[in-house]
C-alpha positions, 0 to 999 in steps of 0.5 A: 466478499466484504472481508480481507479474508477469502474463503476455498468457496469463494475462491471456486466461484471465480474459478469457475467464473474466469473458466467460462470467461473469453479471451475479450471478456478476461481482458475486461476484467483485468481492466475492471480489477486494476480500476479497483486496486487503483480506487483502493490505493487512493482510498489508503493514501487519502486516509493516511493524508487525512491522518498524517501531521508533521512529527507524528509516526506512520508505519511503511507497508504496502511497499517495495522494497519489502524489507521497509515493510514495517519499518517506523517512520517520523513524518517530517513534511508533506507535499502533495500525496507523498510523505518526506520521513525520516527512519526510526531504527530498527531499519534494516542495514540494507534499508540504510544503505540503499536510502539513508534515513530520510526518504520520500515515500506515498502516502498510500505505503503509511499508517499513521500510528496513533 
């Protein structure tokens, strides 16, 4: 499986995998699943690290809250593996009020808009 997408025969394969799968052995893979998820974030935020200068804008998702999904962004510093921004509009009202414009966010949550 090397693409996003996954395909009904891919998704009976594993099926069938977990069925046959006790109670230690789906504790192993649970472990070994969140290890990947966790390898993929570091991926994602070392890239957007790699991208990200001060004044350029990054797109937000991978996040929750899910309404700043797809809310623009101006990057304003970056300290560590976190990126401080500030909100371009359009962000959505309860976005402003619950954050304000300017927030701190990890880098794994950005794209870098070229």
């Amino acid at each position: 499986m090397t693409t996003d997408k996954v395909t009904n025969t891919e998704v009976k394969e594993l099926g069938a995998l977990i069925s046959r799968c006790n109670d230690k052995q789906l504790d192993y893979l649970v472990k070994l699943l969140r290890a990947r998820r966790n390898q993929a974030q570091n991926e994602r935020a070392l890239e957007a690290l790699e991208a990200a200068e001060v004044g350029k804008q990054v797109r937000i998702n991978n996040i929750k809250p899910q309404y700043l999904m797809g809310c623009r962004a101006t990057i304003l510093n970056i300290v560590g593996d976190k990126l401080h921004v500030e909100l371009i509009s359009p962000v959505p009202p309860r976005a402003m009020r619950r954050f304000g414009e300017r927030i701190i966010l990890p880098a794994s949550c950005c794209t870098v808009i070229d």
